[in-house]
NUPA-717825 format. One line per field, with one value per residue: residue number from 1; x negated, y negated, z negated of N, C-alpha, C in turn; residue in three letters. Coordinates in pm, 1 decimal. Each point is the difference from the previous one (the first is absolute). Layout:
N
nr = [NUM	...]
n_px = [X	...]
n_py = [Y	...]
n_pz = [Z	...]
ca_px = [X	...]
ca_py = [Y	...]
ca_pz = [Z	...]
c_px = [X	...]
c_py = [Y	...]
c_pz = [Z	...]
rest = [ALA	...]
***
This chain:
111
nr = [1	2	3	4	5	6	7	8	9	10	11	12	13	14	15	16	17	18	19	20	21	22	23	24	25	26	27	28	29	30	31	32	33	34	35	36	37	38	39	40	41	42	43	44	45	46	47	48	49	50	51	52	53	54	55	56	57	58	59	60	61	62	63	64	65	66	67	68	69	70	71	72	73	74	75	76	77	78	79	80	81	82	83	84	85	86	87	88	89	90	91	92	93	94	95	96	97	98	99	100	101	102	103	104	105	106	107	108	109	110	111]
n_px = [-83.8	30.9	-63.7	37.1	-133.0	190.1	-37.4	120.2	-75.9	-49.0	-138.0	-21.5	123.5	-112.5	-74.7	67.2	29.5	-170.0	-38.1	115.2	-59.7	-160.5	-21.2	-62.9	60.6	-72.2	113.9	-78.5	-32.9	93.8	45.9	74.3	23.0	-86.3	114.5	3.9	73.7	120.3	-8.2	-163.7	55.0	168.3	-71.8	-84.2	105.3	99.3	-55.5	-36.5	189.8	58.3	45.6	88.1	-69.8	125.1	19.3	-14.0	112.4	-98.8	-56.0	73.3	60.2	-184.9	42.3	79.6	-71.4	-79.6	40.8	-85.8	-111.1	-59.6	-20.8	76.0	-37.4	167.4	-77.9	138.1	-158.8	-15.6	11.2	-90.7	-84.8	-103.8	-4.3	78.5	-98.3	-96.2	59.0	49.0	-111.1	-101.3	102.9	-43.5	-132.1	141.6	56.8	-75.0	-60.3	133.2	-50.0	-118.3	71.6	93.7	92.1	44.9	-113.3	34.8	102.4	-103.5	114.7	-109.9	120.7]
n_py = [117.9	-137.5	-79.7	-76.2	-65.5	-85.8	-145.0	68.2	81.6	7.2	-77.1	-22.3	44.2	-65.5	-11.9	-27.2	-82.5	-3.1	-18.7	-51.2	-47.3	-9.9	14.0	-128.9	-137.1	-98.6	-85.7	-24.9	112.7	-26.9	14.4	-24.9	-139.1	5.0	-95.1	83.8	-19.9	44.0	-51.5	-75.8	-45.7	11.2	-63.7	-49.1	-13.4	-53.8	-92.5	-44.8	57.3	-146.4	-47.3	-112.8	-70.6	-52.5	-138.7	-28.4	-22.1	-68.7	69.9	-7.2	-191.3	16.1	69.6	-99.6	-49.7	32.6	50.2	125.4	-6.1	-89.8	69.8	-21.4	-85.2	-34.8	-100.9	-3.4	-28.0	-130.9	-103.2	64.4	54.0	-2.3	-3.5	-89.2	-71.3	-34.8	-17.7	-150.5	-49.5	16.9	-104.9	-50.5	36.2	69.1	-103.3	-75.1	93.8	-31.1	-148.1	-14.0	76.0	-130.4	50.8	-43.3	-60.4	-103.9	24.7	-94.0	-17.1	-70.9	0.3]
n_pz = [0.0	94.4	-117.0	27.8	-63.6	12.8	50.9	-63.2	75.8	-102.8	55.8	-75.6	71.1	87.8	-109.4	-117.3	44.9	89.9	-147.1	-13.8	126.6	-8.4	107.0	-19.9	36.7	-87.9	48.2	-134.2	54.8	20.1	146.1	-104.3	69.7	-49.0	-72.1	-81.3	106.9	-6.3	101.7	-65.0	-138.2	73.8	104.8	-71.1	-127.1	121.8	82.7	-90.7	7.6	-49.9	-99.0	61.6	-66.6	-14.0	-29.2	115.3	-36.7	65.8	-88.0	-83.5	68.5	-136.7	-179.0	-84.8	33.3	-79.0	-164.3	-69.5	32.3	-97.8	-108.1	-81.8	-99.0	-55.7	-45.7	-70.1	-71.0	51.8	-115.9	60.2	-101.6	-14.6	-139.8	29.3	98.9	-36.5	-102.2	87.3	85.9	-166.9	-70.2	112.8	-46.5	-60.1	12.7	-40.5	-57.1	-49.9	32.6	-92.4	-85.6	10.5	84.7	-111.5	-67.8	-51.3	-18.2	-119.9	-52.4	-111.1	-33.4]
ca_px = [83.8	-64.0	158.6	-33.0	72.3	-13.4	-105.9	67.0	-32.9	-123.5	-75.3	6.3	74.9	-20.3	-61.0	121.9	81.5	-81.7	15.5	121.2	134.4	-24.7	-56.4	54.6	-70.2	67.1	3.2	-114.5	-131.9	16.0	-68.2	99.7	-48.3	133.9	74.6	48.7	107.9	35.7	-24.7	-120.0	-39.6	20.7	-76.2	-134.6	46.1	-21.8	-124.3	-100.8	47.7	-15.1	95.6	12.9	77.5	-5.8	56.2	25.5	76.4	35.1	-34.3	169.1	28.8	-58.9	44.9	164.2	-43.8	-134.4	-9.4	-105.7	-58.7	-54.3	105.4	11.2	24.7	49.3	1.4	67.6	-1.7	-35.1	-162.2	-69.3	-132.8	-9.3	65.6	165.0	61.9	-42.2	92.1	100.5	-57.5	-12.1	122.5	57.0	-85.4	23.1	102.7	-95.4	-46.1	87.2	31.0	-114.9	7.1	131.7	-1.7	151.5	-26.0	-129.4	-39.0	26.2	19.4	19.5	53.5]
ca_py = [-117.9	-74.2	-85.4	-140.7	-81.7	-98.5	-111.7	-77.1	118.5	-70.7	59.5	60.3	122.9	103.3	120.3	73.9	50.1	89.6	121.1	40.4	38.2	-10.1	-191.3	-117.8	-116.8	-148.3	-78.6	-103.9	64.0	12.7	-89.5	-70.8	-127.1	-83.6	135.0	157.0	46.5	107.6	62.8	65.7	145.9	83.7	54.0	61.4	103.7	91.3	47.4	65.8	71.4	-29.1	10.5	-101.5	-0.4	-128.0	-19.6	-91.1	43.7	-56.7	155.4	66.8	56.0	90.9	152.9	4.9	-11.7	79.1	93.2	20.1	-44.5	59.0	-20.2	-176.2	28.5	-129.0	-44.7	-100.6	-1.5	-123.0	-33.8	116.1	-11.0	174.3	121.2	48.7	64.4	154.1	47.8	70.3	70.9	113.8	81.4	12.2	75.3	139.5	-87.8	-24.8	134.1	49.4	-84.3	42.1	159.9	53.0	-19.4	-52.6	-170.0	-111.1	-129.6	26.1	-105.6	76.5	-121.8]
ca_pz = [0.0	2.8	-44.0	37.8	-121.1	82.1	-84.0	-82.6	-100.1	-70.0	54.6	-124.0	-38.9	127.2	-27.5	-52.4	161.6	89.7	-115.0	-15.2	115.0	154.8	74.0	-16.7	66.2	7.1	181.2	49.9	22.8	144.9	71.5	22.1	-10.0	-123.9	-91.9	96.5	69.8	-94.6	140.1	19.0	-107.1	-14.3	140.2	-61.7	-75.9	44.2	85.1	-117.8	-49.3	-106.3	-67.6	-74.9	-160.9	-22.7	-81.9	129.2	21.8	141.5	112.7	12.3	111.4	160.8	51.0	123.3	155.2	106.4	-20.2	-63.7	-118.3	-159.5	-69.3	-92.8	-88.4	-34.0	-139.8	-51.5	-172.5	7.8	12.6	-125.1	21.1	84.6	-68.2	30.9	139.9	14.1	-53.0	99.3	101.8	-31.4	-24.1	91.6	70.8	90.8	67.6	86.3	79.3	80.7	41.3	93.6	67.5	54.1	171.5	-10.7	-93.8	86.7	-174.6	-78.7	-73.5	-134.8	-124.0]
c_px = [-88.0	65.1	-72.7	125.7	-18.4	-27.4	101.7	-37.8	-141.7	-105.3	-65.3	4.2	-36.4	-91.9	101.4	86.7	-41.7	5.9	132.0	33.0	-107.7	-49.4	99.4	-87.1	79.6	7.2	-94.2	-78.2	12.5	-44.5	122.7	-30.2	105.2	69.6	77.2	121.7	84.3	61.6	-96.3	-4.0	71.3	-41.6	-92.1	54.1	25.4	-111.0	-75.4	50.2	-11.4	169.4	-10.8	20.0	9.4	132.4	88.3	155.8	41.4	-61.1	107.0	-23.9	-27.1	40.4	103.2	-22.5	-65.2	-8.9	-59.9	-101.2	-40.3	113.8	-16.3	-3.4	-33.4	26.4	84.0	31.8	-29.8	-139.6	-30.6	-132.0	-76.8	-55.8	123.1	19.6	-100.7	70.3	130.7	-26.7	-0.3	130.7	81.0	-79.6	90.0	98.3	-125.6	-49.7	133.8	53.2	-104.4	10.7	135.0	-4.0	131.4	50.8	-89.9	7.6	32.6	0.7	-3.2	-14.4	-33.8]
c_py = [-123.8	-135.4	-183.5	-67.0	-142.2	-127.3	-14.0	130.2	-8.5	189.8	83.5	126.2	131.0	84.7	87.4	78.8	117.8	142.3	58.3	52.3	-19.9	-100.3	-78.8	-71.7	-131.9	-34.0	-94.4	79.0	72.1	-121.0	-73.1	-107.6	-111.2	-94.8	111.9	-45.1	76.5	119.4	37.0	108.4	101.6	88.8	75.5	150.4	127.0	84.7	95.2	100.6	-12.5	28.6	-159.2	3.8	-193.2	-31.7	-116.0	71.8	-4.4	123.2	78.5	-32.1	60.3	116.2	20.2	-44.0	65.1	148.7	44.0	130.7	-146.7	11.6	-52.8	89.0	-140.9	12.1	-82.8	-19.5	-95.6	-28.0	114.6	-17.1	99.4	120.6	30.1	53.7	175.5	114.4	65.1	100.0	157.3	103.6	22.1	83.1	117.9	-48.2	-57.2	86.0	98.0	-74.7	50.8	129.3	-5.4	-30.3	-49.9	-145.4	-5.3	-118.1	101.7	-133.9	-3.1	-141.7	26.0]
c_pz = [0.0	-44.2	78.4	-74.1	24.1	-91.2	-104.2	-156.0	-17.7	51.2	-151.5	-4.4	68.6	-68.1	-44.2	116.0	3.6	-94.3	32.4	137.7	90.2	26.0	-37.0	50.8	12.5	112.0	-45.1	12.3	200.9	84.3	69.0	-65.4	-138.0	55.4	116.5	48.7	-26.3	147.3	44.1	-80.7	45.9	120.8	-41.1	-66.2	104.6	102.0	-109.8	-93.8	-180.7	-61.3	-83.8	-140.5	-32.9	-57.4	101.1	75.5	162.3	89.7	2.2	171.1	145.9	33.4	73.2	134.8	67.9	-57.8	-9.4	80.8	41.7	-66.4	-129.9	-180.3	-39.7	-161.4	-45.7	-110.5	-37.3	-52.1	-132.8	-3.1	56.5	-70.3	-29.4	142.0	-51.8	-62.6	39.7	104.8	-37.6	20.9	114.7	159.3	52.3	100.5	111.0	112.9	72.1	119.3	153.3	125.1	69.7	100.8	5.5	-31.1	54.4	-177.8	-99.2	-141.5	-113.1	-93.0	-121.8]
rest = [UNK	UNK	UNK	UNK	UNK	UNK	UNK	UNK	UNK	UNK	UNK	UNK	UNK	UNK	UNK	UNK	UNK	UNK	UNK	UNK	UNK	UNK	UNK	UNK	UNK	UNK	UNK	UNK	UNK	UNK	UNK	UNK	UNK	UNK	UNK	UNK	UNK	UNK	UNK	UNK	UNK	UNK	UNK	UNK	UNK	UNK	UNK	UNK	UNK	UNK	UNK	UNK	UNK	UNK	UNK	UNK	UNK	UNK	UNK	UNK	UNK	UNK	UNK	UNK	UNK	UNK	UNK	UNK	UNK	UNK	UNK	UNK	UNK	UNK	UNK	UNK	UNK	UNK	UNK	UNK	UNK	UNK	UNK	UNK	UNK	UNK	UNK	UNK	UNK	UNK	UNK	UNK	UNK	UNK	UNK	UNK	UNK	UNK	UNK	UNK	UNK	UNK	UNK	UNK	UNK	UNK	UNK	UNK	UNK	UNK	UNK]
***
């Protein structure tokens, strides 16, 4: 599983990430030109076979348009710090990874 974690999700987390689930990679570490596009990020996610994780509710209407992949894992827990997001993440790693493996979703939304 490969997660791209978008500028509103703190680069921080990517070691934690990479332990828990795999590659990870901040969109500030791509060669996408600041600030990210949210049509560049989601081009990249998919050429590179990533799995969005953000908190940018405006990739909703890429999926409904263009459809996946990539496919999305949308955060709507507002402002947390990031031992609360890791926390969630943790608790939400088998939802995650079922998200990853389905040929059926494309989101996954975790409040």
């Amino acid at each position: 599983m490969k997660l791209l974690l978008d500028a509103n999700i703190s680069w921080r987390l990517c070691p934690f990430l990479t332990e828990h689930f795999g590659e990870c990679m901040h969109i500030n570490k791509t060669n996408i030109p600041p600030p990210a596009k949210d049509l560049a990020i989601w081009q990249f996610a998919k050429e590179y076979d990533y799995t969005i994780l953000t908190q940018d509710s405006d990739f909703l209407n890429f999926l409904e348009t263009k459809g996946y992949p990539p496919k999305l894992v949308l955060l709507k827990t507002g402002n947390i710090n990031r031992e609360q997001m890791k926390a969630i993440l943790l608790q939400a790693k088998q939802s995650i990874i079922a998200l990853h493996q389905s040929e059926e979703y494309g989101l996954l939304e975790i409040t």
